[in-house]
N, C-alpha and C positions, 0 to 999 in steps of 0.2 A: 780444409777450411783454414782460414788464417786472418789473421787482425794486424792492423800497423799502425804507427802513431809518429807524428813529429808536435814535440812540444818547442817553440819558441822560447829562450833564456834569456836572450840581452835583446837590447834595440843596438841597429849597428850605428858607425857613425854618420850616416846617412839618416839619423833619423828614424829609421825604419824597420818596426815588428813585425814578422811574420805571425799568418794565421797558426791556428791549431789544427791539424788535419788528422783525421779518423778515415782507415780505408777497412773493409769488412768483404770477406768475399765465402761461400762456401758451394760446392759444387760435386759433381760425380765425374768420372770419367770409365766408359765401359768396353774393352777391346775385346773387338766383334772376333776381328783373326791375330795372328801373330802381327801383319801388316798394318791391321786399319782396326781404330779406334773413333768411338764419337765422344762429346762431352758437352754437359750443361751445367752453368755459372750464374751463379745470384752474386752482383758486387752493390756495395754501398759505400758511399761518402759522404764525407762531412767537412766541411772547411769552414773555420769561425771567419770572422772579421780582421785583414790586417790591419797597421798603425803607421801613418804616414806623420811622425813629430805630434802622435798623439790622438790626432785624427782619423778617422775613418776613411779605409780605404774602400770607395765604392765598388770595385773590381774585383771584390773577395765577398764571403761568406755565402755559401751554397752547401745543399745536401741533393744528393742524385740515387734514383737507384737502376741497374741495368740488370737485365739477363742477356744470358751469352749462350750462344751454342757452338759447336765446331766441329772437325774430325782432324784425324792426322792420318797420315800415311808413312809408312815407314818404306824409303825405298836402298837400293843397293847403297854399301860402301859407311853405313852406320848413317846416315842423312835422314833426318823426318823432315817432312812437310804440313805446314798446321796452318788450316783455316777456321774463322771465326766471324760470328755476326753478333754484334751486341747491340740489343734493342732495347733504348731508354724506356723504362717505367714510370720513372718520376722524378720532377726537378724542382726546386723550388730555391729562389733566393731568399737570402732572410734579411734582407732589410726590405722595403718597400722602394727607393730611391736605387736597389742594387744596379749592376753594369755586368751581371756574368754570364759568359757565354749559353748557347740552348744546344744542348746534341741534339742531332739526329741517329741514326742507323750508322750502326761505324762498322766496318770490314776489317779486316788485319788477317794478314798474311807472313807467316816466318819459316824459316830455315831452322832446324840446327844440325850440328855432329854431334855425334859422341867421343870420347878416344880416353 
């Protein structure tokens, strides 16, 4: 599990405040063999409203929530390979007039080493 946060201090000189963002995520992860692993993930978010000279930025303030599932594979030479499917549960803008994006089904695919 884990939680994050960015809190916005100054407006820059642009004018312009960043939102407040809340991320929330908790999840399992269960390896079947030494090689391969599956995992499932609840995330949450939250992004208030940013400040365009005081103003409302229409392009901000959303909460979402996704599940996520995946596996890895751990192959030669310390290298895993990890896929994932994260399927929106719920979106909602919070102002009526908002402008934010709508997920669909997102895929992701990575690498890493070890050393």
């Amino acid at each position: 599990a884990s939680t994050r946060g960015t809190f916005p201090v100054y407006e820059n000189s642009k004018t312009y405040r960043g939102p407040v963002e809340l991320t929330y995520t908790a999840g399992f992860r269960y390896r079947l063999f030494d090689w391969f692993s599956f995992n499932g993930n609840y995330l949450g978010f939250y992004q208030s409203a940013a400040a365009w000279a005081g103003e409302r930025d229409i392009n901000t303030g959303l909460r979402y929530t996704m599940a996520a599932l995946g596996m890895s594979l751990a192959v030669p030479n310390d290298i895993s390979v990890t896929a994932n499917v994260m399927f929106p549960l719920t979106q909602d803008t919070l102002y009526d007039e908002g402008d934010a994006i709508e997920f669909g089904t997102l895929v992701s695919f990575a690498t890493s080493y070890t050393f």
